[in-house]
Backbone as ProteinMPNN parsed JSONL, in Angstrom:
{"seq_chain_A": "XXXXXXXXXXXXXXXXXXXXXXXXXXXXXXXXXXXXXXXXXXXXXXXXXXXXXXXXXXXXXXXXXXXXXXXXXXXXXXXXXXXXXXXXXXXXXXXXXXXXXXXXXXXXXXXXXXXXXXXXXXXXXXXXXXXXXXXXXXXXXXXXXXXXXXXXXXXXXXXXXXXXXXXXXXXXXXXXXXXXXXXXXXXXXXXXXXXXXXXXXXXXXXXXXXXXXXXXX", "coords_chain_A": {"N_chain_A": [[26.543, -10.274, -70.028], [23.126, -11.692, -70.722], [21.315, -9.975, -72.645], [18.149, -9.859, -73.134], [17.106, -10.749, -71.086], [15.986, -9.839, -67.596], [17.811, -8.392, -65.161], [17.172, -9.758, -62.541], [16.44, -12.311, -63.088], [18.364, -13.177, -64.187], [20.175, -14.024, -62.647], [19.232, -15.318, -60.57], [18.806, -17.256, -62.214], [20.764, -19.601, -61.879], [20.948, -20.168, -59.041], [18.724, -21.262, -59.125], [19.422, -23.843, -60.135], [20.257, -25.262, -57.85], [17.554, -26.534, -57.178], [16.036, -24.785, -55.515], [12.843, -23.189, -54.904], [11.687, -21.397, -57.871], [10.164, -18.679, -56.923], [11.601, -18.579, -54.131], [14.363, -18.338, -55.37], [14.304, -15.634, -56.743], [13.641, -14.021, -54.647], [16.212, -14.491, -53.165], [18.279, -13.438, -55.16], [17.611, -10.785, -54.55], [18.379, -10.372, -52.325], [21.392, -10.835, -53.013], [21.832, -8.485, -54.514], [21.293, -6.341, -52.762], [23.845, -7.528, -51.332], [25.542, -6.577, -53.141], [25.177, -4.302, -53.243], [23.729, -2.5, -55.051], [21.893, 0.204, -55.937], [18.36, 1.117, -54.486], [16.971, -1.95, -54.862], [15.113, -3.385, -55.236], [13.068, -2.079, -57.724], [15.846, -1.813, -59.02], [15.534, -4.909, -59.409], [14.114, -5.605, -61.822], [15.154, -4.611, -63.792], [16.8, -4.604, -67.33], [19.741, -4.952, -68.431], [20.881, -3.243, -70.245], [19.942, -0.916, -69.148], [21.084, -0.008, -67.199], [24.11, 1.034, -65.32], [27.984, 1.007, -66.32], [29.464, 0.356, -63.803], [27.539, -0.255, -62.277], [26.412, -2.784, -63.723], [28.502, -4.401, -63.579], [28.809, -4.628, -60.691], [26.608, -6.416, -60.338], [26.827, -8.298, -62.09], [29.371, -9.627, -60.314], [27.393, -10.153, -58.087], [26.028, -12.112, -59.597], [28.475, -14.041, -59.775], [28.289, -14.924, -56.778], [26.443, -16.329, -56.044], [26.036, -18.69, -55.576], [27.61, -19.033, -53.518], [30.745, -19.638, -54.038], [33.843, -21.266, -53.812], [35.715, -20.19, -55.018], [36.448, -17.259, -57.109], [37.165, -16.45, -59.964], [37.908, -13.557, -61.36], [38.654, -12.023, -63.999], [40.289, -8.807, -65.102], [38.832, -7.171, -64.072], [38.105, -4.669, -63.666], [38.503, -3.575, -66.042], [37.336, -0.655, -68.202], [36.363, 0.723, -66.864], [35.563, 3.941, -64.619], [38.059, 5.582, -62.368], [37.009, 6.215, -60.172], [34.992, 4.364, -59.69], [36.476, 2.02, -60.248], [37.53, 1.974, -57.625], [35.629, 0.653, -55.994], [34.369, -0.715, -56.804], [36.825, -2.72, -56.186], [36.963, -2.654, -53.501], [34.289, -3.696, -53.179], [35.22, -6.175, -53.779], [37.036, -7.517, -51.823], [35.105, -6.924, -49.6], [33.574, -8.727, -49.791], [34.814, -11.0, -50.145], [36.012, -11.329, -47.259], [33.104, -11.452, -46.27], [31.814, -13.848, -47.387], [33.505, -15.906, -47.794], [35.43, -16.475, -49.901], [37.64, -17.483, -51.743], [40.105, -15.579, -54.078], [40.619, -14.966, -57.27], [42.795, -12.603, -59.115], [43.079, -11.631, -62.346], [45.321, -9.222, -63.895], [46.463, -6.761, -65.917], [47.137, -4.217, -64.5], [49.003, -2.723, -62.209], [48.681, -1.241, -59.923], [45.833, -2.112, -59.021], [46.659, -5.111, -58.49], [48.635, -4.146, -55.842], [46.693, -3.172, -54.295], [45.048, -5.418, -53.63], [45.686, -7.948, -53.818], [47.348, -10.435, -52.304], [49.003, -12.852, -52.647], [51.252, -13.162, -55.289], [51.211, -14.049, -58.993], [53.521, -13.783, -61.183], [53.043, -13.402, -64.811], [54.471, -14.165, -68.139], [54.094, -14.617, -71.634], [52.696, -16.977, -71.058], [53.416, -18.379, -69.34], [54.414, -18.706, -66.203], [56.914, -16.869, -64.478], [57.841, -15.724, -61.915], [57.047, -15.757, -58.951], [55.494, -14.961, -55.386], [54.386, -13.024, -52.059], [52.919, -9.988, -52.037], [55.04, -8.162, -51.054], [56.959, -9.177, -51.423], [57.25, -9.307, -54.522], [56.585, -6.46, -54.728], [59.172, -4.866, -53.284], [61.221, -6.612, -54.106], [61.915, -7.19, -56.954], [62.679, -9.965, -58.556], [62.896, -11.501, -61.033], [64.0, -10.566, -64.849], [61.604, -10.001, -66.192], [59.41, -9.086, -64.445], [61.109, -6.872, -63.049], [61.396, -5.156, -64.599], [58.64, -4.69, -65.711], [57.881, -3.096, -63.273], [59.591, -1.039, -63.684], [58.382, 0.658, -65.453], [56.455, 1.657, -64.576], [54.682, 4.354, -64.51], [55.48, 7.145, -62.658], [54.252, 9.628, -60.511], [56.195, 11.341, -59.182], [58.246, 11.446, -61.178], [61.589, 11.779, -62.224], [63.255, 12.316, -64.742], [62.646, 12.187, -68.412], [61.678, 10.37, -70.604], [59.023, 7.367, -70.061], [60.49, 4.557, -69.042], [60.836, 1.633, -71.001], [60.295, -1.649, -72.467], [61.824, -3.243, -74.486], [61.239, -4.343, -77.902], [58.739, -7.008, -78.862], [55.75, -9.196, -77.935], [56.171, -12.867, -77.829], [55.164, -15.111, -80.607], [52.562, -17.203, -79.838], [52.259, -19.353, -80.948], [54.082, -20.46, -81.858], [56.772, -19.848, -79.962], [59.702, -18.571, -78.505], [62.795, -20.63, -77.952], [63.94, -22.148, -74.769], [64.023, -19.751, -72.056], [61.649, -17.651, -72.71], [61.072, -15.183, -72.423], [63.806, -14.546, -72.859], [64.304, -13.197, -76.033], [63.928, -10.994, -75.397], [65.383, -9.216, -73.222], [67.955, -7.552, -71.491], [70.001, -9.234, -69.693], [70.033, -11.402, -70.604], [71.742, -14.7, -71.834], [74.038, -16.725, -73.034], [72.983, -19.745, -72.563], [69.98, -19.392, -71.71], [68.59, -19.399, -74.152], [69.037, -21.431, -74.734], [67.969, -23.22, -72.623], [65.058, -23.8, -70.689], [64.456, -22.345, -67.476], [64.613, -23.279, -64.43], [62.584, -23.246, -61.512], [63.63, -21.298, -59.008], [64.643, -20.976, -55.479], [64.186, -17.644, -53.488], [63.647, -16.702, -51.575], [62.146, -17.718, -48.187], [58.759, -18.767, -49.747], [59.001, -16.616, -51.673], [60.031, -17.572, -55.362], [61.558, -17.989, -58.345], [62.109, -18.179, -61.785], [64.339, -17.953, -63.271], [67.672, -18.017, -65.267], [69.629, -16.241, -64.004], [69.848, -16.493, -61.738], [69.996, -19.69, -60.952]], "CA_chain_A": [[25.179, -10.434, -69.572], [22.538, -11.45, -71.518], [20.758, -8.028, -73.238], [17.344, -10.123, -73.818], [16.456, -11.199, -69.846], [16.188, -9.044, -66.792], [18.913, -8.876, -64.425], [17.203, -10.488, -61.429], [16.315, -13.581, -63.691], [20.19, -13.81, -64.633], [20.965, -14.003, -61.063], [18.079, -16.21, -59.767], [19.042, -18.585, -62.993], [22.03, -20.26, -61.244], [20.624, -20.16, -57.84], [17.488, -22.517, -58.789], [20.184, -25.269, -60.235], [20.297, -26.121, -56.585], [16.165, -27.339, -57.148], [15.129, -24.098, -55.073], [11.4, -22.883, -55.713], [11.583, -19.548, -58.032], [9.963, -17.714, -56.047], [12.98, -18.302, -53.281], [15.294, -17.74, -55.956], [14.447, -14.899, -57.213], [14.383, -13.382, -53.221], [17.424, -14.561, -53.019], [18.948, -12.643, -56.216], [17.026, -9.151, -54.499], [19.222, -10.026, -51.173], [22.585, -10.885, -53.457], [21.702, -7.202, -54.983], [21.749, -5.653, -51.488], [24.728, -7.194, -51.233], [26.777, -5.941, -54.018], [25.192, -2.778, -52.682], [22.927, -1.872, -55.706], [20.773, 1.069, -55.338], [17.121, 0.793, -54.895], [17.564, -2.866, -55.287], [13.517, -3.398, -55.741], [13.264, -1.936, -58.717], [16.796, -2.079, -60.484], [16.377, -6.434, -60.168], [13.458, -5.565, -62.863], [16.529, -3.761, -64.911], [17.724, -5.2, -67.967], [21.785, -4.701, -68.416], [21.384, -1.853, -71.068], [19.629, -0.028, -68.278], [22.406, 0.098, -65.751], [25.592, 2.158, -66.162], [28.435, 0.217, -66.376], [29.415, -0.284, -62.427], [26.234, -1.035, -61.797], [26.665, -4.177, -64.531], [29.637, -4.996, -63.222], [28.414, -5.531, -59.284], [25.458, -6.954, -60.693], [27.966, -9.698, -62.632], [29.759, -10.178, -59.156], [26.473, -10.649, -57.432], [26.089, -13.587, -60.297], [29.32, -14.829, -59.03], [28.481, -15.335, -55.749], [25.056, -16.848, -56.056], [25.972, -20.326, -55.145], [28.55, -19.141, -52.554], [31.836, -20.446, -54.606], [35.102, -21.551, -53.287], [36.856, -19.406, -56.087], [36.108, -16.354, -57.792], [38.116, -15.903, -61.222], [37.772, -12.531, -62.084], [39.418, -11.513, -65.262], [40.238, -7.711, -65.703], [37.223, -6.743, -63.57], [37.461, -3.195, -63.657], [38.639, -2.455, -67.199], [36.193, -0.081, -68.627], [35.7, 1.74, -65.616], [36.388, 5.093, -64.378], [39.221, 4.932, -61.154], [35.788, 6.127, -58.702], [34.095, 2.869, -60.04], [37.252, 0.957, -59.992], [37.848, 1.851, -56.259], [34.39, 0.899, -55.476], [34.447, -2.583, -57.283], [37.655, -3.463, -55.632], [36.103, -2.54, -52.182], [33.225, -4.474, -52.976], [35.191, -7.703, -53.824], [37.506, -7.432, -50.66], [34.522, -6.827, -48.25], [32.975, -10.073, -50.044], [35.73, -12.086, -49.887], [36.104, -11.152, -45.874], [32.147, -11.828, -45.997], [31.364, -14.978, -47.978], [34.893, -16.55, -47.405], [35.713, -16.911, -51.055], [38.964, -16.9, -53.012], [40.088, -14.477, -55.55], [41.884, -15.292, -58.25], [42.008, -11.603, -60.036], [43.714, -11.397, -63.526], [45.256, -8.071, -64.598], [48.025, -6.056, -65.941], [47.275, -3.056, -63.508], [49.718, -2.775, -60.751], [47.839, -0.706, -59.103], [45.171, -3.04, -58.342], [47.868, -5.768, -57.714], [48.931, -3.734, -54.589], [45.759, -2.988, -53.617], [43.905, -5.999, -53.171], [46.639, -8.827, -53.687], [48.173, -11.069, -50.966], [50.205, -13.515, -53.405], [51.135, -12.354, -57.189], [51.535, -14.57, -60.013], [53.472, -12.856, -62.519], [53.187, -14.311, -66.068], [54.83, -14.003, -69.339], [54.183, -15.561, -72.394], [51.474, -17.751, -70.592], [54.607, -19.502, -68.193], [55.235, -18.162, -64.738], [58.205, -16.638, -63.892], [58.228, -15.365, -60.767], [56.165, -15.63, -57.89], [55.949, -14.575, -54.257], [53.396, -12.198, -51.526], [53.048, -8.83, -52.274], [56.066, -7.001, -50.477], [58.318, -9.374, -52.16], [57.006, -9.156, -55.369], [57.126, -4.957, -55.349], [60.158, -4.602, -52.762], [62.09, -7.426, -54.886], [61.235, -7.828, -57.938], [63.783, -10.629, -59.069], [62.992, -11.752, -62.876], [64.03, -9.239, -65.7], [60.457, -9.177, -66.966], [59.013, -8.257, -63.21], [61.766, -5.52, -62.399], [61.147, -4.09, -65.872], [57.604, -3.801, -65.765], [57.485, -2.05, -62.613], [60.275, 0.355, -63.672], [58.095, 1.187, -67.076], [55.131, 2.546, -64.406], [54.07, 6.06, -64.777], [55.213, 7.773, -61.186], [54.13, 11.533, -60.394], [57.121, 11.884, -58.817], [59.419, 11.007, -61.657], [61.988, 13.383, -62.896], [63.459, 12.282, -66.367], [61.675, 12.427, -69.451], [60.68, 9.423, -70.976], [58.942, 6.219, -69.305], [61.254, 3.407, -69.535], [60.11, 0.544, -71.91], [60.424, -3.174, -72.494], [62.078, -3.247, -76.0], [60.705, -5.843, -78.631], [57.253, -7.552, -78.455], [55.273, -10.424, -76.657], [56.738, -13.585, -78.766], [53.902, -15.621, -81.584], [52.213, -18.8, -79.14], [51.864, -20.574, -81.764], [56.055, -20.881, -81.908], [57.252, -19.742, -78.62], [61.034, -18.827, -78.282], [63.209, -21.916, -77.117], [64.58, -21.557, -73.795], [63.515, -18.879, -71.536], [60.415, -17.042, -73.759], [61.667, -13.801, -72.221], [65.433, -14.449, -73.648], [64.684, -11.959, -76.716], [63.802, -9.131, -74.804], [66.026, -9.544, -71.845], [69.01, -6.897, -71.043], [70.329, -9.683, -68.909], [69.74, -12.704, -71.455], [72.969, -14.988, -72.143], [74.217, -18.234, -74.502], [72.257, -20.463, -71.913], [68.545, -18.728, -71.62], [68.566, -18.958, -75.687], [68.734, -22.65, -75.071], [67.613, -24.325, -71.529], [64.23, -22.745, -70.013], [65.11, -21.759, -66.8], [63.303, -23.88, -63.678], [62.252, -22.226, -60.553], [64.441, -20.987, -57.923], [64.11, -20.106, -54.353], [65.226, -16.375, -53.427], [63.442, -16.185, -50.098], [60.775, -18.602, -48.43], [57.93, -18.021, -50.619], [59.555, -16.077, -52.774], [60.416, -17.96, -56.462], [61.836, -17.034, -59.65], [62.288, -18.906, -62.823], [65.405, -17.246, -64.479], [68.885, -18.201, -64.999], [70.217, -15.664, -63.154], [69.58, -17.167, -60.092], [69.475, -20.892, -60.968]], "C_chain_A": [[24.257, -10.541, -70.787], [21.3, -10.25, -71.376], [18.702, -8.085, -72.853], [16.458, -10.658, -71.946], [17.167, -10.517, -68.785], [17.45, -9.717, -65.659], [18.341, -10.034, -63.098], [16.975, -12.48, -61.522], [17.635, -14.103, -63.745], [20.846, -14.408, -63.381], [20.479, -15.147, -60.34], [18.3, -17.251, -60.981], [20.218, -19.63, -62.315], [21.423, -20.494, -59.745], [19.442, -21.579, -57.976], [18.246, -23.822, -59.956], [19.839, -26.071, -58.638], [18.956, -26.793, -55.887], [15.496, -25.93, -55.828], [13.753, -23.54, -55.758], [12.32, -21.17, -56.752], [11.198, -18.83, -57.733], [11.143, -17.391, -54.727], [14.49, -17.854, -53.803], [15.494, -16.322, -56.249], [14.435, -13.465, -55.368], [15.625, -13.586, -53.24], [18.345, -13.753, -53.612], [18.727, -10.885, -55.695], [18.483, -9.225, -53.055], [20.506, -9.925, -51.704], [22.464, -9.256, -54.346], [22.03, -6.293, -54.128], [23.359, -5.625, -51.381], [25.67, -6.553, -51.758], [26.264, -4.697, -53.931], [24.8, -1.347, -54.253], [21.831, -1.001, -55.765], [19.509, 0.771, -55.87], [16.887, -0.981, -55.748], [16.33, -3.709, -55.802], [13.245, -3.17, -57.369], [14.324, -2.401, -59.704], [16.696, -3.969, -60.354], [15.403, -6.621, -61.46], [13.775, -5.388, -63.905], [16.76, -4.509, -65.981], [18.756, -4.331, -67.995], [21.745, -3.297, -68.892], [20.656, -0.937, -70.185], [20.426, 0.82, -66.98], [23.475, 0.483, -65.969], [26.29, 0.898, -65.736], [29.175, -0.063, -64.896], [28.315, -0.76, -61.75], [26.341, -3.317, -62.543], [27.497, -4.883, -63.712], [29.187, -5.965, -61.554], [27.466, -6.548, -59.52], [26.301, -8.712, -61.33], [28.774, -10.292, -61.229], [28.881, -10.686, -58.538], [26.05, -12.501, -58.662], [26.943, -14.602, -60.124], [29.141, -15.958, -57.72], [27.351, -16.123, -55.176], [24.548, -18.158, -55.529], [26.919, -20.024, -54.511], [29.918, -20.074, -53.142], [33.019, -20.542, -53.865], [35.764, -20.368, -53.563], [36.361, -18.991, -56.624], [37.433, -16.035, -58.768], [37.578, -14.682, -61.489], [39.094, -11.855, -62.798], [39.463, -10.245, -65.832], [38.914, -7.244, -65.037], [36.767, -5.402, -63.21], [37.724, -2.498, -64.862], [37.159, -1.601, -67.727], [35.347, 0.786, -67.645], [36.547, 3.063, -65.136], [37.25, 4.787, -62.994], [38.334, 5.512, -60.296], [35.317, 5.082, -58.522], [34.866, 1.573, -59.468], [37.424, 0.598, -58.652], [36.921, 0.766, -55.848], [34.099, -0.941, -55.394], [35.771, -3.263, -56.268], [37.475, -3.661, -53.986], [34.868, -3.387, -52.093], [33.877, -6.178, -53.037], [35.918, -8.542, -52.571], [36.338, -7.562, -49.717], [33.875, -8.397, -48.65], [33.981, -11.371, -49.863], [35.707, -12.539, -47.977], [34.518, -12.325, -45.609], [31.648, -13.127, -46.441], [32.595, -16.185, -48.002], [35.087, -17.33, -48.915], [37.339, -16.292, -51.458], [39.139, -16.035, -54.137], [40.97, -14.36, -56.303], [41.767, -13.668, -59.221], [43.385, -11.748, -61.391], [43.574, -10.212, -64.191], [46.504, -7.769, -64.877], [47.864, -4.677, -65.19], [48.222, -3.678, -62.465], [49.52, -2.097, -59.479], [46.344, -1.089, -58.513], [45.522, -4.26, -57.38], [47.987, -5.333, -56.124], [48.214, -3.426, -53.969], [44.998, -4.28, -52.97], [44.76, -7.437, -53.344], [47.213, -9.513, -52.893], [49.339, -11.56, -51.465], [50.017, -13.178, -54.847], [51.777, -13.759, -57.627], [52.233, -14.225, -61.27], [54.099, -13.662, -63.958], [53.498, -13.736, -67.513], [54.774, -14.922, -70.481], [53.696, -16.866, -72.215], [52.711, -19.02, -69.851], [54.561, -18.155, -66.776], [56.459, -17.833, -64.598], [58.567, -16.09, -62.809], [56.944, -15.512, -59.932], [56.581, -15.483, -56.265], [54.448, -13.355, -53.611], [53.89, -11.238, -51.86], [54.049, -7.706, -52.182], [57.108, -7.351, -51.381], [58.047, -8.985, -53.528], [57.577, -7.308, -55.862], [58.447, -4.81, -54.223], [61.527, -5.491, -52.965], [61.813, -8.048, -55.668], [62.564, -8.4, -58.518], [63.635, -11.151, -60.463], [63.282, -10.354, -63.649], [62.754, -8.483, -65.745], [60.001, -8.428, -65.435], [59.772, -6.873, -63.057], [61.494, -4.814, -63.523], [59.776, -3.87, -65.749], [57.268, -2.898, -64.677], [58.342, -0.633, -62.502], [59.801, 1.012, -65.266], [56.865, 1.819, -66.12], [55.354, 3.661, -64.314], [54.417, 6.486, -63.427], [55.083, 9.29, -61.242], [55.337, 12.435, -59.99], [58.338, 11.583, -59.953], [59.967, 11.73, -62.144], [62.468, 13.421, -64.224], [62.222, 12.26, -66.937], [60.977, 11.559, -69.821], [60.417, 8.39, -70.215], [60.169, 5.361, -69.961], [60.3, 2.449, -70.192], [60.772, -0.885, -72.077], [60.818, -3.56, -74.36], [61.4, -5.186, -76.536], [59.126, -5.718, -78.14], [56.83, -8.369, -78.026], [55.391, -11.603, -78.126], [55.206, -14.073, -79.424], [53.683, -17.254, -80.091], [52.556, -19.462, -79.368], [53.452, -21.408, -81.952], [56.575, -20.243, -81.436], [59.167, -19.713, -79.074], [62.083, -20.285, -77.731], [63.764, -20.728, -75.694], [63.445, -20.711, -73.29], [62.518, -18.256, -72.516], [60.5, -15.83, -73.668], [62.954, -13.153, -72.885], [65.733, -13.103, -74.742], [64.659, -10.697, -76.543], [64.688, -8.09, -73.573], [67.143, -9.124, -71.899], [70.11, -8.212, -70.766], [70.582, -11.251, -69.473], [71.501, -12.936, -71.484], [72.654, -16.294, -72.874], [72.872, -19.305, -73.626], [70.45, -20.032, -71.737], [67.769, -18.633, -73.292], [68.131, -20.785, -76.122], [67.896, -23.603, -73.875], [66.445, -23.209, -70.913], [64.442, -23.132, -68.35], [63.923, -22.691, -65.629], [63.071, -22.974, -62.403], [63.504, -22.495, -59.473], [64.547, -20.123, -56.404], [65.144, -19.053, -53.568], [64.861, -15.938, -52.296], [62.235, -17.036, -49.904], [59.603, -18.256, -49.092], [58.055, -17.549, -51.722], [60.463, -16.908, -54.154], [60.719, -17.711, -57.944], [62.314, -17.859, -60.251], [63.237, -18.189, -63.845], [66.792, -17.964, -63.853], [69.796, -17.872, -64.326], [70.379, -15.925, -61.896], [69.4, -19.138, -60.263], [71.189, -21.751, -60.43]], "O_chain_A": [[24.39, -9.782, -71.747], [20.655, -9.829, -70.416], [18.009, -7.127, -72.509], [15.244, -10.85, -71.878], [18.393, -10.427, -68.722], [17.836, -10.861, -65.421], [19.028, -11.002, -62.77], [17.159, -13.413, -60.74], [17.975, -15.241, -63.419], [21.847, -15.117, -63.278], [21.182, -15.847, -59.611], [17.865, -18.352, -60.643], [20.018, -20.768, -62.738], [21.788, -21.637, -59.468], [19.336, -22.55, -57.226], [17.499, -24.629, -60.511], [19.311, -27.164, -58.438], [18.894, -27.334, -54.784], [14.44, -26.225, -55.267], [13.618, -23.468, -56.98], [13.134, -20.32, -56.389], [11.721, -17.795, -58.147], [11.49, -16.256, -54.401], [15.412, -17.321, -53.185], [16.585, -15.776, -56.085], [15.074, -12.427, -55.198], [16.268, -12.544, -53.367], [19.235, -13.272, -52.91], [19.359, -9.943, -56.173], [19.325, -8.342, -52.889], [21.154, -9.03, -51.162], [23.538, -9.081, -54.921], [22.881, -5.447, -54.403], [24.088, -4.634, -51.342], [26.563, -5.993, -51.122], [26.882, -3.84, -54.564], [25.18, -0.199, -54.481], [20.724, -1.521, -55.629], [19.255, 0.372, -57.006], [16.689, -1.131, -56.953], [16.471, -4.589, -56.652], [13.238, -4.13, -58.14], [14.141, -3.042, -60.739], [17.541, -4.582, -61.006], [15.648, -7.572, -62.202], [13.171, -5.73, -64.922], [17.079, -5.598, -65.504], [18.708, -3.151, -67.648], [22.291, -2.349, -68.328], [20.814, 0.197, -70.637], [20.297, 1.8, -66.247], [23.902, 0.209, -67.091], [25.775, -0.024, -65.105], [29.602, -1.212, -65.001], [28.266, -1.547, -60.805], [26.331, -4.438, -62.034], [27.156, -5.94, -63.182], [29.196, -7.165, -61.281], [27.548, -7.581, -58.856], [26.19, -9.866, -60.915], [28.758, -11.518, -61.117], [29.166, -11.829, -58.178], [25.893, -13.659, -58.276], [26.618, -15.786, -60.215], [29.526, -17.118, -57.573], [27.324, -16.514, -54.009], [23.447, -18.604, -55.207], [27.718, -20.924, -54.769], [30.075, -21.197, -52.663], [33.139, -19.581, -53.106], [36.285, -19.625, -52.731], [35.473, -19.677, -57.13], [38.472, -15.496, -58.388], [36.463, -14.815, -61.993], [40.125, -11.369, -62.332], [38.891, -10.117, -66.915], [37.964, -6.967, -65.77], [35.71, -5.001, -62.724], [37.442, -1.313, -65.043], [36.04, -2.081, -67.55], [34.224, 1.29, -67.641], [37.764, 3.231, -65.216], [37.084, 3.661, -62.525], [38.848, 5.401, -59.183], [35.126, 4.654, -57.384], [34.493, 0.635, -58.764], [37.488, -0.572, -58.276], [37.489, -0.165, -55.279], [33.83, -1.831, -54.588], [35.554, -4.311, -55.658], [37.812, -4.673, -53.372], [34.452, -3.757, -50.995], [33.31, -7.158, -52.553], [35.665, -9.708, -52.265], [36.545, -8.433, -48.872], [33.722, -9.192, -47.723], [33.707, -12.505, -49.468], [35.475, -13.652, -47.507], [34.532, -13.439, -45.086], [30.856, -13.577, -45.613], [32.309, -17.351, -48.274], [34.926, -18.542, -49.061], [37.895, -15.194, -51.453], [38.299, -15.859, -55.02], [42.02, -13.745, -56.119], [40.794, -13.516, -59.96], [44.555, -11.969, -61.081], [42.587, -9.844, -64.829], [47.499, -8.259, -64.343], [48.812, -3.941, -65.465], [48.201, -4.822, -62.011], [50.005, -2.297, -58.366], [45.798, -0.407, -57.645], [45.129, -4.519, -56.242], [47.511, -6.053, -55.247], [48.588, -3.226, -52.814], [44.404, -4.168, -51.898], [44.122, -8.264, -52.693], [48.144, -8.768, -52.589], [50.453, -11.154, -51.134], [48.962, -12.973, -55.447], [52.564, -14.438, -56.968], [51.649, -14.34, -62.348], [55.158, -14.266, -64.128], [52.761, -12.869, -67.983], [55.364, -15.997, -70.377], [54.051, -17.806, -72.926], [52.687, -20.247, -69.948], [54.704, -16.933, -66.779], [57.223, -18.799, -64.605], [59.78, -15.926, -62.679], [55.844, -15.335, -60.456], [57.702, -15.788, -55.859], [53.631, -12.905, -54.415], [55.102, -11.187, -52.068], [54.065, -6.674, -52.852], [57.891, -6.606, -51.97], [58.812, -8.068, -53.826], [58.381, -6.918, -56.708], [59.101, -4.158, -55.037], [62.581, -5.32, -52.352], [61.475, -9.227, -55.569], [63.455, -7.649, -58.915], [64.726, -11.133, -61.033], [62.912, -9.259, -63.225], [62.519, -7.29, -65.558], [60.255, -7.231, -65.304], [59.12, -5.834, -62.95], [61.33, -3.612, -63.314], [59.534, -2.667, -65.652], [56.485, -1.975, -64.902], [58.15, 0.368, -61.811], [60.533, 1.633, -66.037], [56.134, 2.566, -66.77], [56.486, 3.984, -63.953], [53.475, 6.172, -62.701], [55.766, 10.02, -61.961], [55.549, 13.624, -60.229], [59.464, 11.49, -59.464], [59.318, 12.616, -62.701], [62.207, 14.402, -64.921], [61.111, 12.291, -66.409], [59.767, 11.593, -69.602], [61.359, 8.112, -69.473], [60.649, 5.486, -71.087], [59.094, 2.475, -69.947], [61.934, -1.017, -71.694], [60.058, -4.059, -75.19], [61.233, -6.309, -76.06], [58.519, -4.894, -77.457], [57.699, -8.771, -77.252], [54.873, -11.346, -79.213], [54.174, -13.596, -78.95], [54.554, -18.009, -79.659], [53.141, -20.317, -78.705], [53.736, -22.593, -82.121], [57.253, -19.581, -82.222], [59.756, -20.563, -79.742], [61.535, -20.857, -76.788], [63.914, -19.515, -75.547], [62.295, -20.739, -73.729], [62.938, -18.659, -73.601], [60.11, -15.145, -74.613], [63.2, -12.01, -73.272], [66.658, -12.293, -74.676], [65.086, -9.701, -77.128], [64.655, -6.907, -73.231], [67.906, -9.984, -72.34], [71.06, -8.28, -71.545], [71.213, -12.109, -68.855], [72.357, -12.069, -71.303], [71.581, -16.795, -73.208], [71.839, -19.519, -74.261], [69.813, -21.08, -71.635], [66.741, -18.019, -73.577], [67.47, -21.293, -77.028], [67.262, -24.599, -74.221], [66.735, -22.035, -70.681], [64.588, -24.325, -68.082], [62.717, -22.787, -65.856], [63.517, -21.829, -62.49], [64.109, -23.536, -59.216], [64.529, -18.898, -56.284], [66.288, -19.261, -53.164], [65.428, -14.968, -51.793], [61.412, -17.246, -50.794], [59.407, -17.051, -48.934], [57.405, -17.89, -52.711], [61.681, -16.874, -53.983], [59.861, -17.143, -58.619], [63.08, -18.582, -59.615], [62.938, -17.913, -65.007], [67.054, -18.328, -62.707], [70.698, -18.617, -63.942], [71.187, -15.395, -61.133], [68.577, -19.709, -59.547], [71.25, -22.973, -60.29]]}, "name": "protein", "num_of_chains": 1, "seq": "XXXXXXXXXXXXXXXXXXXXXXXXXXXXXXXXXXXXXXXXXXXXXXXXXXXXXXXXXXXXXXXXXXXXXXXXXXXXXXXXXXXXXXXXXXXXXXXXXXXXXXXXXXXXXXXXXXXXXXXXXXXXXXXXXXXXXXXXXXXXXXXXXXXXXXXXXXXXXXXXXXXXXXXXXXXXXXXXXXXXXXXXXXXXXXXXXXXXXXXXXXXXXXXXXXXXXXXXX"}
């Protein structure tokens, strides 16, 4: 957000692209405040950013989203930096908006605990390729790529009884010169002569359900 112009301006800037008066814009930005369910919504659209704790910012940035009613909402990491009351709160707000404004939601995170919350179909990506995809049940009730079944057996459970988390040996390969083959291959329990050389194309493991490893090809 910019630091230097009040929030209801930031909001009502995108809205009067579409040649509305500013005066209807900037109503408009007090009702998209309501919606993201900003308190006292009179006052705070007078707010600049550094005035507003940081869930406040945040709805306030969704309400900028939705300003022109979009097809598709990219949100990227949209609750890091928040406490898990805030986080709830945001993810409740983008669900009831989605229901309400009939928008898409593309969300991008490494939580898995958002994933299962607010997720229908998962994308799960390594090394900026896809390797598996599929809706939510399949995804956590069969997770078929190495990297998938490994990261959800490296989460933190309350109930767990050994000692250490499990881990994903090695590191996330250089872009710039990418592994041949599979991009997962060096990290991969499960890796063989073939995954070192041929990258692996997609394969279907249940309707819907697809996975890009050798193991299954």
């Amino acid at each position: 957000m910019n630091p230097v112009y009040k929030i209801g301006y930031q909001i009502s800037e995108a809205i009067v692209l579409d040649r509305v008066a500013k005066e209807v814009a900037w109503r408009k930005a007090l009702e998209i405040l309501k919606k993201v369910k900003i308190p006292d919504a009179e006052e705070r659209i007078e707010s600049y950013p550094h005035e507003l704790s940081g869930g406040m910012r945040q709805r306030t940035m969704i309400g900028m989203m939705i300003s022109r009613n979009p097809s598709l909402i990219i949100a990227d990491e949209p609750t890091t930096a928040l406490d898990v009351t805030i986080q709830a709160q945001i993810l409740d707000l983008l669900l009831e908006l989605k229901e309400e404004v009939g928008t898409s939601i593309l969300i991008i995170t490494h939580d898995f605990g958002i994933v299962s919350e607010i997720a229908d179909k998962i994308a799960v990506m390594y090394a900026g390729k896809i390797v598996e995809t599929g809706d939510v049940y399949q995804i956590f009730e069969n997770p078929s790529h190495p990297y998938t079944l490994m990261l959800i057996e490296a989460l933190p459970r309350i109930t767990k009884k050994e000692g250490r988390l499990k881990v994903i040996p090695g590191t996330v390969p250089n872009l710039i010169n990418p592994p041949s083959g599979c991009r997962f291959h060096p990290r991969c329990p499960f890796a063989t002569e073939v995954c070192s050389k041929e990258e692996p194309q997609f394969a279907k493991i249940e309707e819907g359900h697809f996975v890009a490893c050798h193991k299954w090809g």
